[in-house]
N, C-alpha and C positions, 0 to 999 in steps of 0.2 A: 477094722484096723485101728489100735492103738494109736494115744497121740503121741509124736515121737519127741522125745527129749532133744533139747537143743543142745550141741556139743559145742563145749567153750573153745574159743581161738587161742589156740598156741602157737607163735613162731618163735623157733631155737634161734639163738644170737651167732651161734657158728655153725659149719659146715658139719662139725663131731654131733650138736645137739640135734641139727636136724633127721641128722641122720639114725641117732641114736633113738630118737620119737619115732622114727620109722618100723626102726628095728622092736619097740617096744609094741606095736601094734600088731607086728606081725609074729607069726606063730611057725616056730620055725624055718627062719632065717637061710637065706640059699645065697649061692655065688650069683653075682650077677653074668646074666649072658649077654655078651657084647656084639653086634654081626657088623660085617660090611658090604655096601655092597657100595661096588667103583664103577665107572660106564665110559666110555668116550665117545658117544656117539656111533659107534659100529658094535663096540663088544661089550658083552656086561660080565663081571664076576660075584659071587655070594660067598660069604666064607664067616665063618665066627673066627676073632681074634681073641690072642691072650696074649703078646707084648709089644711094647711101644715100637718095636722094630716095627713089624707089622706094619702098624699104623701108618710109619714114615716110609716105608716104602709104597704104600698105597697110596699114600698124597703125592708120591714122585711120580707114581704110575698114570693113574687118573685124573682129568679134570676135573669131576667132579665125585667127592667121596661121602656117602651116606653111612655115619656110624650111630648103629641104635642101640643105648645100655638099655638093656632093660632088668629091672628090679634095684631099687633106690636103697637098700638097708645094708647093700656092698660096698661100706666106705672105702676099700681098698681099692677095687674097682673103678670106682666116681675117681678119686684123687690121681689115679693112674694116667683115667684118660684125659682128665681136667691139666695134669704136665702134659699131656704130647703135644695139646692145643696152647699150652700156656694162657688158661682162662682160670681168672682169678677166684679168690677161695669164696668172696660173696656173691658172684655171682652161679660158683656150684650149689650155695645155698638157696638162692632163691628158686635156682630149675628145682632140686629135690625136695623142697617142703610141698608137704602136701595140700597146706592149704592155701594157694599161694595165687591172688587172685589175677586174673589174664591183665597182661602188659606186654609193653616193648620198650627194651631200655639198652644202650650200646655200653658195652664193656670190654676198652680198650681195643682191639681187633676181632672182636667178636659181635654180634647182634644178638643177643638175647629176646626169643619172646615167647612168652607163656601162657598158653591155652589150659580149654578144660575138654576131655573127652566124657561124651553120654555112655551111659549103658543103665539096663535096670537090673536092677536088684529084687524079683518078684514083682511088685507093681509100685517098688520104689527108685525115684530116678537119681544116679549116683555120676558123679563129675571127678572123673579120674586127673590130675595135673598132667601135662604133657611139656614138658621144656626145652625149649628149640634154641640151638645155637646157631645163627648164620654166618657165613667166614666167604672169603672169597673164592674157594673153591671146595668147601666143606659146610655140612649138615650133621650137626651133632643131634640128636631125642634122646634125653629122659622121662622116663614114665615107672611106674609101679608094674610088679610083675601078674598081669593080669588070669582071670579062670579060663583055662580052655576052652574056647568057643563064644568067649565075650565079647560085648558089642565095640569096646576098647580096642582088645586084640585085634577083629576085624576091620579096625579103623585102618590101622599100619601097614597091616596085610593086606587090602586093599590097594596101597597105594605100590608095597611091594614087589603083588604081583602085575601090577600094571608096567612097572619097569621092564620085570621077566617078558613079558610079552613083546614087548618092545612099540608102544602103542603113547609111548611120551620119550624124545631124545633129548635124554640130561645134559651127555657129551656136548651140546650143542649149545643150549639154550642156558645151560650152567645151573651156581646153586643154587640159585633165588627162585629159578624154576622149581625144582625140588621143594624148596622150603613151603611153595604158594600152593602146588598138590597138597602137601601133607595138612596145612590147615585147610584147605579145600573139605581133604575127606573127614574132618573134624566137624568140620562146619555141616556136611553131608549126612554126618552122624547123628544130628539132633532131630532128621525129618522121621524116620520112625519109631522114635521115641515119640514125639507129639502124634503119633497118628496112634499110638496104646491110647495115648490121653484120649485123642476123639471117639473112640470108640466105648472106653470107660463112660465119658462124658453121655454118649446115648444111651447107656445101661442106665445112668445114674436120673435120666431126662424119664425114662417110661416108670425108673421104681417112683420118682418123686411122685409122677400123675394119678398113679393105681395102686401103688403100695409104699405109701408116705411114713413109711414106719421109724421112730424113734432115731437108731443107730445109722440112719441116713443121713441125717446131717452131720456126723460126721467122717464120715467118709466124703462128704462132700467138700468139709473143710479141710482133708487129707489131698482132696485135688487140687485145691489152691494153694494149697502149702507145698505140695511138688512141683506146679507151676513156677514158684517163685524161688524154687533151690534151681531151675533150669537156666529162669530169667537172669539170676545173679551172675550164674556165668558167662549169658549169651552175654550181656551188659557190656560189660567191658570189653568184651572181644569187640563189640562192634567199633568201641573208638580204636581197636587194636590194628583193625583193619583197615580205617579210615587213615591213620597215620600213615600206614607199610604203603595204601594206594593213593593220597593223595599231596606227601608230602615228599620232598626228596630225604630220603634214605640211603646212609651208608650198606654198600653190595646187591642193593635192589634198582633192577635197571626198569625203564620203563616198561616191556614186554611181562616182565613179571608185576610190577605196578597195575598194569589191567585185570590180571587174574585175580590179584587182592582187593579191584574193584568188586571185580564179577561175586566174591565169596563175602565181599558186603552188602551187595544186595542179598544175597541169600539170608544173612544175617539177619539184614531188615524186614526178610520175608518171614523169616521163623518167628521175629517178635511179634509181627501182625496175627499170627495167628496163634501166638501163645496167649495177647491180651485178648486177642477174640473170646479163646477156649477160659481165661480168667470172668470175663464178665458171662457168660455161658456160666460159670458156675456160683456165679452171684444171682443169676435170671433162676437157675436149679434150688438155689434158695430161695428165693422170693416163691417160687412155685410148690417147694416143701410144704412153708410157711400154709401158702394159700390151699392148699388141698387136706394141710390138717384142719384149718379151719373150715371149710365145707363139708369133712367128714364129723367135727363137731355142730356142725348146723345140719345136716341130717340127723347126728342123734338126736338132738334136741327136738328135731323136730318130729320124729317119732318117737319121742317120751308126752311130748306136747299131745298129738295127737290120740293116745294113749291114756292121756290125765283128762283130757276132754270127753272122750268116749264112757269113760267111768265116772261122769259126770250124772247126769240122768239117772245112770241104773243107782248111784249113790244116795241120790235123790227120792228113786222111787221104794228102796230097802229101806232108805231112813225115814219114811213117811207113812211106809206099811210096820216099821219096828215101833210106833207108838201105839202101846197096848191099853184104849181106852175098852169104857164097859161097850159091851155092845149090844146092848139094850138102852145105851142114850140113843135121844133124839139128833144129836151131832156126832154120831157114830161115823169111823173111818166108811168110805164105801167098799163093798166086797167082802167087808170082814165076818159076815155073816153070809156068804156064797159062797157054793159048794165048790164050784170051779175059780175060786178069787186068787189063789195060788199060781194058777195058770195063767190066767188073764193077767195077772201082774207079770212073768214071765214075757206073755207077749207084747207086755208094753215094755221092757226092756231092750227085747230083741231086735221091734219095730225102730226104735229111739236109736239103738245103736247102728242098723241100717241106713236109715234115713242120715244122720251124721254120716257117715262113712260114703254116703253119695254124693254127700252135700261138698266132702273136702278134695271127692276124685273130679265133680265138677266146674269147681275152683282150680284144679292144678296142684295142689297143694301134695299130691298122693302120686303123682306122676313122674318126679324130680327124683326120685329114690331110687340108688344104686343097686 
């Protein structure tokens, strides 16, 4: 895997620029589709809207009204629904920018707070914006218009059809309930992303030990570096949550204060085990590290062993390659026997023998993979 280029921070100063960076990103630009869905504790309705009437009769209708835009590059759409609620033009700016990092901030009769939803992207992990408006009986999201069968899309839809079922009563508990599911299943969303990670992480633990090869490390430093595009976002959510559950909050009542506990500890739980899975990949290098260098002390040491062995026999060619007379008195021995050629032979092969028992004795010949 490539090292990926870091994308520079832009945020648009109005509601046109942010929107217009959206639309510039995307490739072929659609209507936004708006849904609702209204409950009162007994009955639920689902419906896609297209005008403000709509809207106003649904909030007369229902306690509590869920309207989700989805796909952010429909300035007409954003501006539409942004008049029904009369929520102001900076803060439609800060739900639809993209890179917009989690908070919670009150504007005017509205509660603004902004999340980041997981999904991967092949075995890159991507943080979609989610922007939440809380009201006294209304739940506004914005989000991008996600791939069919995305871990995004699933997020919403999760929480959707748990409505459908009838298995949480909005009508009742109202909209702060609502708003504490929907980060709930956000928050829900980041456990099997990190459980790709663990699994990568013991692929990346067996090639380190037995196959320490080169373009290992970095992929190993591709895991740390998706760790910490995760951490960025958990980050701030966690004080996001710690606000919504432990301080008093405009439209958030106590009953919904515990679920915002409850989805902070979770929060706490994913970082434990994201810096777990960070120092895991710092242990994967040190173990990279250490396994190249033992497989460089193997080679060495059978090049050693090697240089040693052709020690002797170096010794004995280069002591029979001096060609004196051999009719001196100080004549080489053998040099005038019939069998001298052989016999130097066998004191090679003995030499090399005997070395080669001497280093399996020692251990030295044992240790090799």
């Amino acid at each position: 895997m490539s090292r990926r280029k870091r994308r520079r921070r832009h945020r648009p100063h109005d509601l046109a620029g942010a929107i217009a960076a959206a639309a510039h990103r995307s490739t072929g630009a659609r209507s936004a589709i708006v849904r609702l869905i209204g409950c009162d504790g007994h009955e639920i309705v689902e419906t896609t809207i297209s005008t403000i009437g709509q809207i106003e009769a649904a909030r007369e209708r229902w306690p509590v009204v869920w309207i989700d835009v989805e796909g952010v590059d429909d300035l007409t759409t954003i501006r539409f629904v942004g008049e029904a609620f009369a929520i102001p033009p900076l803060a439609l700016e800060d739900a639809v920018t993209p890179d917009e990092r989690p908070k919670v901030e009150a504007f005017g009769q509205e509660l603004l707070i902004a999340v980041r939803m997981p999904r991967m992207d092949g075995e890159t992990p991507v943080t979609d914006p989610l922007g939440i408006f809380l009201g006294e009986r209304h739940v506004l999201t914005f989000h991008d218009r996600p791939a069919h069968g995305a871990a995004s899309d699933q997020i919403l839809e999760s929480v959707r059809r748990r409505i459908r079922e009838g298995r949480t009563l909005l009508g009742r508990h109202g909209a702060d309930h609502l708003c504490a599911l929907l980060i709930d299943a956000v928050i829900d969303g980041f456990f099997p992303v990190l459980e790709q990670f663990g699994d990568r992480l013991e692929v990346l633990e067996d090639e380190a030990i037995y196959r320490p090869e080169p373009a290992l490390l970095a992929r190993i430093h591709d895991v740390r570096h998706d760790l910490m595009t995760l951490r960025r976002a958990l980050w701030p959510t966690r004080d996001v949550l710690h606000a919504l559950g432990r301080e008093a909050t405009a439209f958030v009542t106590e009953e919904a204060r515990v679920q915002f506990r409850d989805s902070y500890d979770h929060t706490m739980e994913l970082l434990d085990i994201m810096e777990s899975y960070r120092e895991i990949g710092s242990d994967l290098r040190d173990i990279y590290l250490a396994s190249l260098s033992n497989r460089m002390n193997d080679v060495m040491k059978l090049l050693t062993v090697i240089a040693t062995v052709f020690m002797p026999l170096t010794f004995i060619t280069g002591w029979y390659g001096m060609n004196f007379d051999r009719d001196s008195p100080w004549n080489l021995p053998l040099l005038g026997y019939r069998f001298g050629a052989l016999v130097a032979a066998g004191m090679m092969v003995a030499s090399t023998a005997g070395m080669i028992a001497l280093f399996w004795r020692r251990g030295w010949l044992r240790s090799w993979r």
